[in-house]
C-alpha positions in Angstrom: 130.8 -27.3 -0.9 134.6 -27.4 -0.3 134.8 -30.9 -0.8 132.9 -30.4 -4.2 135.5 -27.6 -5.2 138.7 -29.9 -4.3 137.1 -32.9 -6.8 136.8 -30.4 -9.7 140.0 -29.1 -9.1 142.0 -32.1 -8.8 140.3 -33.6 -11.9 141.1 -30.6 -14.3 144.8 -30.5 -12.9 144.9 -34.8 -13.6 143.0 -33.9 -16.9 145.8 -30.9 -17.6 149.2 -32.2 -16.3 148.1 -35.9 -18.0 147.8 -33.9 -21.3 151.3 -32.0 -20.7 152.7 -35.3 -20.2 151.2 -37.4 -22.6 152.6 -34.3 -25.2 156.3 -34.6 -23.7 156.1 -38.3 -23.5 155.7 -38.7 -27.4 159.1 -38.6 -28.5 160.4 -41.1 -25.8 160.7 -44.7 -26.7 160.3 -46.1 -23.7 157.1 -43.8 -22.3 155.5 -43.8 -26.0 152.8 -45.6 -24.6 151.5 -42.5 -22.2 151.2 -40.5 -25.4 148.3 -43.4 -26.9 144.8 -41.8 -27.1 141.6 -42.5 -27.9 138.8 -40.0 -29.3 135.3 -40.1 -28.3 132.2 -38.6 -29.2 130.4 -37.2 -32.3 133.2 -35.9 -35.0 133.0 -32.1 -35.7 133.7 -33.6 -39.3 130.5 -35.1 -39.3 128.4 -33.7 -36.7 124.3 -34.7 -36.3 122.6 -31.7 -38.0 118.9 -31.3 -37.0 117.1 -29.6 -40.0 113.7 -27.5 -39.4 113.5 -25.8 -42.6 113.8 -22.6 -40.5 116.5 -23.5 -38.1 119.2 -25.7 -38.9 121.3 -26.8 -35.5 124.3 -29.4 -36.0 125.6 -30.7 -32.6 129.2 -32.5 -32.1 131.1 -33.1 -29.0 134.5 -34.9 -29.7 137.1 -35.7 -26.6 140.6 -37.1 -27.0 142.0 -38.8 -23.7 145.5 -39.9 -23.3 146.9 -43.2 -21.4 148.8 -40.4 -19.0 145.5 -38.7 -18.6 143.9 -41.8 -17.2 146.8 -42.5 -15.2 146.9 -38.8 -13.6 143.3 -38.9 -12.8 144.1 -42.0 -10.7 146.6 -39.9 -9.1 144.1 -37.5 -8.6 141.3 -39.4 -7.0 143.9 -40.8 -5.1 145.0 -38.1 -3.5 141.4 -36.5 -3.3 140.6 -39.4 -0.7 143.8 -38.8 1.1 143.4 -34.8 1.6 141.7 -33.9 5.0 139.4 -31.0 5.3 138.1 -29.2 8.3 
């Protein structure tokens, strides 16, 4: 269960700091390249809309990942294998 705990938490603090640094990186000529993302999913523009006559539900689920993201997940899993538990 701890083990489980110290996954999530490194991967939200990759996912967090890669986003911090991907947003400071952007200006920078030479680390412009950490600030290149990608989005994924179904657009909340244009979202799949299942129509019932009585219910109408639209789902969308839209992620944007950064170049620095993937790199601080890395960093992440990396140091995820590397920290001992008792």
């Amino acid at each position: 269960m701890k083990r489980t705990f110290l996954l999530i938490f490194y991967l939200l603090a990759g996912v967090i700091l890669g986003a911090l640094l991907a947003n400071l990186c952007q200006g920078v000529p030479f680390l412009s390249w950490l600030a290149y993302s990608k989005s994924l999913g179904i657009s909340p523009d244009n979202p799949f809309v299942l129509d019932l006559s009585v219910l109408q539900v639209s789902f969308s689920f839209a992620m944007r990942i950064s170049a620095a993201q993937v790199v601080t997940i890395a960093l992440a899993l990396f140091a995820y294998t590397r920290t001992p538990l008792r």
